[in-house]
MIPA-974168 format. One line per field, with one value per atom (N, C-alpha, C): x, y, z; atom name. Coordinates in steps of 0.001 Angstrom, whole numbers. Layout:
% residues N
u X_...
v Y_...
w Z_...
atom CA_...
***
This chain:
% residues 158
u 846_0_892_770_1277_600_1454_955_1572_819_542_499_1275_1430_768_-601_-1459_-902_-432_-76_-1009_-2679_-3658_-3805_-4112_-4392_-5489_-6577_-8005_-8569_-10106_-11163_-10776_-10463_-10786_-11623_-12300_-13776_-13759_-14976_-14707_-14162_-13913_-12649_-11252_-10892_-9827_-9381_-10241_-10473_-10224_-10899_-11119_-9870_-9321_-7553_-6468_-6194_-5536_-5702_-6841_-7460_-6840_-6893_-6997_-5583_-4565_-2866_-2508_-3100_-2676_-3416_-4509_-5517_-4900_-5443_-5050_-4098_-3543_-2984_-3862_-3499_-3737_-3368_-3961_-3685_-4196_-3199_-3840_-3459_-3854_-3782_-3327_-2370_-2468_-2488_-3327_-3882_-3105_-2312_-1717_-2072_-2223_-3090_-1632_-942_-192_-574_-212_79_211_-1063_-1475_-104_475_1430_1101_1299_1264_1272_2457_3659_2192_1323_663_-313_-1041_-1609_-716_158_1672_1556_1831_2255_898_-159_-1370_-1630_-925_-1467_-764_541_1512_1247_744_183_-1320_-1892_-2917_-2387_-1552_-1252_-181_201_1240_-152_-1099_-2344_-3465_-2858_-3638_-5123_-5068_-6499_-6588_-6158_-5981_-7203_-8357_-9557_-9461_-8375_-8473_-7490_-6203_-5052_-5709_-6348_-6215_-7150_-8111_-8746_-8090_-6837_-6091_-5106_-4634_-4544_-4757_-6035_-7141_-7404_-7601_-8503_-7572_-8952_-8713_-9540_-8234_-8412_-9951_-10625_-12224_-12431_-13098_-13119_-13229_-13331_-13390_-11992_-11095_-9762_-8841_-7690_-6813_-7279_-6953_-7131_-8819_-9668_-11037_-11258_-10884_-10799_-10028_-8667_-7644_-8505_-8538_-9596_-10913_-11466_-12537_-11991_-11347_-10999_-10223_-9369_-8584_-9770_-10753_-12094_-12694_-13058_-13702_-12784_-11392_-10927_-10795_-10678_-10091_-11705_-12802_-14341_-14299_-13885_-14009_-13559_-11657_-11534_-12034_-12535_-13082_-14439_-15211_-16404_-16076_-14819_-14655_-13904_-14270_-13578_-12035_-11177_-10236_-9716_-8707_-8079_-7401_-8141_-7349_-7466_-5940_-6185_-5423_-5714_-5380_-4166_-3668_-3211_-2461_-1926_-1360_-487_458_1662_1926_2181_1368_2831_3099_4178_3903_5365_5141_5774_6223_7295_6807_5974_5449_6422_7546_8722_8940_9454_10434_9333_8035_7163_6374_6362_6030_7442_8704_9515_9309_9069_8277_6874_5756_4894_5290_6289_6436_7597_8045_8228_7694_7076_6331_5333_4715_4051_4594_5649_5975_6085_6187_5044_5856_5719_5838_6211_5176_5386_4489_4737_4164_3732_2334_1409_1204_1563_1650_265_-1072_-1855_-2140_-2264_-2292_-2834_-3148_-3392_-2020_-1981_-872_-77_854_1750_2720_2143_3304_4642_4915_5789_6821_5986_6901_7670_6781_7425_8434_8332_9290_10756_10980_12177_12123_11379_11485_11257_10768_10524_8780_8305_6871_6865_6029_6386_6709_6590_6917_8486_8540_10103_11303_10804_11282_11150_10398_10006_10577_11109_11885_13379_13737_15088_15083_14221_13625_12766_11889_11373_11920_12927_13437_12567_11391_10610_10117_9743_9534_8173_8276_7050_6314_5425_4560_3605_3950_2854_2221_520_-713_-1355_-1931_-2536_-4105_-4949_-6160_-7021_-8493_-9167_-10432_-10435_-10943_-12176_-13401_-14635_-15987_-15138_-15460_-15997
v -1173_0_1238_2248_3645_4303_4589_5989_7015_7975_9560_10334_10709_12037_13009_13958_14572_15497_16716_18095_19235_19426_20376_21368_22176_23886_23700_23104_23621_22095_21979_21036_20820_19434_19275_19646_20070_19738_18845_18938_18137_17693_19489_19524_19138_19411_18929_17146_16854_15321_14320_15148_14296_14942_16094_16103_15342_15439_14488_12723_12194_11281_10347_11658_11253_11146_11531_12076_10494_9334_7905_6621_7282_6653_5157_4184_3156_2325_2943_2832_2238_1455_1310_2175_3201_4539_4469_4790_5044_6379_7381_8452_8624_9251_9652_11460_11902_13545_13510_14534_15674_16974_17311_19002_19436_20256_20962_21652_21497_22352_24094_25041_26197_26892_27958_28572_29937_31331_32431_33238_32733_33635_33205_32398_32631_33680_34479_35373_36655_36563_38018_37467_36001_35913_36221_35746_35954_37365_38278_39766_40288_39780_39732_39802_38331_37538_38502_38842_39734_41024_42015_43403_42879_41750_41637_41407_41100_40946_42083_42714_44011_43539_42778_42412_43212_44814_44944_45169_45191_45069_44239_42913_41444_41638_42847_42909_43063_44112_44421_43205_42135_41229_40348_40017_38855_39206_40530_40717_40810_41556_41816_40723_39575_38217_37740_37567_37211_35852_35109_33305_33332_32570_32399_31193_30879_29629_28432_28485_27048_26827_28128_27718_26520_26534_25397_23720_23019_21927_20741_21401_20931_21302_22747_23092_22142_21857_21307_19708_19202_17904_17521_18486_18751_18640_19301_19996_18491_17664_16954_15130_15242_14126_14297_16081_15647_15462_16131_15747_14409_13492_12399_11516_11761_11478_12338_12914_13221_12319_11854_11152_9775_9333_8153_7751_9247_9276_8859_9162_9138_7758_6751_5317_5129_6437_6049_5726_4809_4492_5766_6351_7169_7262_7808_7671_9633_10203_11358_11412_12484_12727_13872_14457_16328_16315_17631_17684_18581_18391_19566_20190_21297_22067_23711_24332_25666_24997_23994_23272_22608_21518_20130_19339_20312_19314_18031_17969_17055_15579_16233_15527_14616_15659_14869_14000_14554_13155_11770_11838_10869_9985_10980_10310_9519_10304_9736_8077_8059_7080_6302_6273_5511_4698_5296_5256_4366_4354_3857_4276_5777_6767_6611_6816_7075_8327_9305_10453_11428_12716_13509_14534_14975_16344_17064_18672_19478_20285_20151_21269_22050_23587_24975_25802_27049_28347_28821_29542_30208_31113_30903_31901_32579_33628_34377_34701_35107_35592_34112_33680_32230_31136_31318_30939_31673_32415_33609_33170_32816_32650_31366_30754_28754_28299_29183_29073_28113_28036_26882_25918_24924_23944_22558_22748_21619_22231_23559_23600_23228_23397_22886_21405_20888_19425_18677_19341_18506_17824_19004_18878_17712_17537_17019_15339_15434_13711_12713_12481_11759_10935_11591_10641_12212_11979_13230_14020_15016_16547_17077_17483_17547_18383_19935_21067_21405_21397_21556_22793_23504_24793_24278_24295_23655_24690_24501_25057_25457_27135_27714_27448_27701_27339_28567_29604_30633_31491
w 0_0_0_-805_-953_-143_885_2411_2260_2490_2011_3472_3807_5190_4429_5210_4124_5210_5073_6265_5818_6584_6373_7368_7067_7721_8155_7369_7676_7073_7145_6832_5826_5641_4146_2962_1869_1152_211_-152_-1258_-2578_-2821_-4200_-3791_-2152_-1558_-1903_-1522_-1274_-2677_-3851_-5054_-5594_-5040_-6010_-5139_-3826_-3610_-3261_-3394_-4149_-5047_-6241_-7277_-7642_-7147_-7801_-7898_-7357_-7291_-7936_-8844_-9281_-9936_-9426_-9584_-8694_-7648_-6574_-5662_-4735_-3564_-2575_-1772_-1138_326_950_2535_3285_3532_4452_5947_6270_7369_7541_7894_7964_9304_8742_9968_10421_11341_11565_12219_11737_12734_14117_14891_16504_15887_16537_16414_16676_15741_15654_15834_17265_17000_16057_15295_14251_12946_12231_11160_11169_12446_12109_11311_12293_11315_10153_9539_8164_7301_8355_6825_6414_8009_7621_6243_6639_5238_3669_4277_2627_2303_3337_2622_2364_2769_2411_1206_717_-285_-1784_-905_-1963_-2109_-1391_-1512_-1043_-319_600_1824_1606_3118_4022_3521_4751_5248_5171_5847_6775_6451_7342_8792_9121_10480_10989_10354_10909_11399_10646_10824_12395_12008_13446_14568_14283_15661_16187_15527_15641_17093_17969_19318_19398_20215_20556_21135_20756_21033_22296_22685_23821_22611_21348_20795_19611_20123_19348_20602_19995_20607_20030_21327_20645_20506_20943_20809_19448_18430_17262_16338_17016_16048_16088_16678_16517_15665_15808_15188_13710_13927_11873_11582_12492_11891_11590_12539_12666_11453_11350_9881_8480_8446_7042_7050_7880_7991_7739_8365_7679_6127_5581_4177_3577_3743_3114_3067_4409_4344_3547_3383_3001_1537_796_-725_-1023_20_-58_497_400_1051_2873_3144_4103_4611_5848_6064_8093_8277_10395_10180_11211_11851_12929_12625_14499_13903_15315_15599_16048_15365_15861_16930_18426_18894_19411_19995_19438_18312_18263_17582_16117_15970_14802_14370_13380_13449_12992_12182_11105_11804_13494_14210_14481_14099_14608_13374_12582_10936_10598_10810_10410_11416_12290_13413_12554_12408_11873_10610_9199_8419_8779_9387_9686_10518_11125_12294_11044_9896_8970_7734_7732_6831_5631_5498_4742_3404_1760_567_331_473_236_1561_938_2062_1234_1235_456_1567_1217_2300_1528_2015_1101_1788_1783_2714_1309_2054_1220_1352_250_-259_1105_1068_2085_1647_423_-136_452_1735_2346_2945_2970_3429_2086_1179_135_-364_-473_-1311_-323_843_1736_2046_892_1373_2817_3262_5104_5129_4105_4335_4645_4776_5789_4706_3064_2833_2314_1669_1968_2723_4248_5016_5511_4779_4865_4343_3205_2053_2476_3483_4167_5164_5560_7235_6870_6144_6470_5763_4634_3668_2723_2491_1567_494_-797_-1376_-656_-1076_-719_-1719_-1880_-2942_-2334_-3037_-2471_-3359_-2378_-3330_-2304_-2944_-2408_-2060_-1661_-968_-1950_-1980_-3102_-2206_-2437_-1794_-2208_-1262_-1815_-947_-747_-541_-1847
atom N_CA_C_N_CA_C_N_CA_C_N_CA_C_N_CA_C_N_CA_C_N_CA_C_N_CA_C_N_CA_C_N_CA_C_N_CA_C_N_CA_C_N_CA_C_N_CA_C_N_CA_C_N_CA_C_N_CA_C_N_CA_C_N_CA_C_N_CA_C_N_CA_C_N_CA_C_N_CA_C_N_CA_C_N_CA_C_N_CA_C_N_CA_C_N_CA_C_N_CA_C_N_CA_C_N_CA_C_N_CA_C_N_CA_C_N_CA_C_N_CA_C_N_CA_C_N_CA_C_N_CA_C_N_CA_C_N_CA_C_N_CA_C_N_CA_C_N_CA_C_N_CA_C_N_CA_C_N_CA_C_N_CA_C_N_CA_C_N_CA_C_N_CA_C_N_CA_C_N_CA_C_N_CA_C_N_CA_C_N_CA_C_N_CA_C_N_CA_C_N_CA_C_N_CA_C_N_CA_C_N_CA_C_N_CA_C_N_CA_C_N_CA_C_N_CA_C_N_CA_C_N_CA_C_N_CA_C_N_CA_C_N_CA_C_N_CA_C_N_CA_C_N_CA_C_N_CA_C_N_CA_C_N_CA_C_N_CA_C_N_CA_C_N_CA_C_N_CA_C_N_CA_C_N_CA_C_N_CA_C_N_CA_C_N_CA_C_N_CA_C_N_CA_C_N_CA_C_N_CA_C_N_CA_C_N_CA_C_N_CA_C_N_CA_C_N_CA_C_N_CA_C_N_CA_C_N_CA_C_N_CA_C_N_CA_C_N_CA_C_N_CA_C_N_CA_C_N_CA_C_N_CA_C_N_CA_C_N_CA_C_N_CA_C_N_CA_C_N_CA_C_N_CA_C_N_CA_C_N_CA_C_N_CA_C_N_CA_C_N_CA_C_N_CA_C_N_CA_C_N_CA_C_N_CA_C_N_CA_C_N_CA_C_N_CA_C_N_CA_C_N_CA_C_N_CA_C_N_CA_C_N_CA_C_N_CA_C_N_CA_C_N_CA_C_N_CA_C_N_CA_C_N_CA_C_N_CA_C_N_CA_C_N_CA_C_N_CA_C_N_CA_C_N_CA_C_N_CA_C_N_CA_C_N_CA_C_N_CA_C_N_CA_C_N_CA_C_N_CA_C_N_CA_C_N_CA_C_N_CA_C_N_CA_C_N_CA_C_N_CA_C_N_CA_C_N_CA_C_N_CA_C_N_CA_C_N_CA_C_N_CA_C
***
């Protein structure tokens, strides 16, 4: 079986699901969904990535935005139960778990081996500012789990 370290930001959907899915068609495929451990430092970067996009009515939101009683890890669970029910919903083999920490790298080379893993798909929204200095997390991934990386941008459905 070909195992896939899936590294997600947010819920899966369903356009999510049927592209990385599909990158193995004909494969025998099994999932393991990773949610990274909540990082301070991404509200600064998204304010970034939005004033580099000239989204700036989103800048001061991204900043302002104050921890709610259902952020942390009752949130990070949630989000990681249902991508992991998406993919199951679309026939594939798939288990969860979190890297919990400000880093997930030390912890995804852990999972990818504990896993046995093939490869590793890092899918996120764009992080202009982090890409541009190879500082993203499959950039830095590439260095760190020894199996290839493969970055897909998640498909907004906003």
């Amino acid at each position: 079986m070909y195992t896939i370290v899936l590294l997600v930001e947010k819920v899966l959907n369903e356009a999510d699901v049927a592209f990385v899915t599909g990158l193995h068609e004909g494969v025998e495929t099994s999932f393991v969904v990773v949610l990274p451990g909540k990082a301070d430092h991404r509200k600064l970067l998204q304010a970034l990535d939005d004033a580099a996009l000239v989204r700036l009515g989103e800048v001061a939101d991204d900043i302002e935005e104050r921890p709610g009683p259902d952020d942390g890890a009752e949130a990070a669970r949630r989000t990681l139960e249902a991508s992991v029910a998406a993919l199951r919903a679309s026939g594939a083999t798939a288990v969860g778990e979190t890297t919990p920490g400000r880093d997930p790298l030390d912890t995804l080379k852990q999972i990818v081996e504990r896993h046995h893993a093939d490869e590793v798909i890092v899918l996120t929204d764009p992080h202009f500012i982090e890409e541009v200095f190879h500082r993203d997390w499959a950039s830095r991934a590439r260095q760190n789990v020894g199996v290839p990386v493969l970055k897909l941008f998640a498909h907004d459905v906003s």
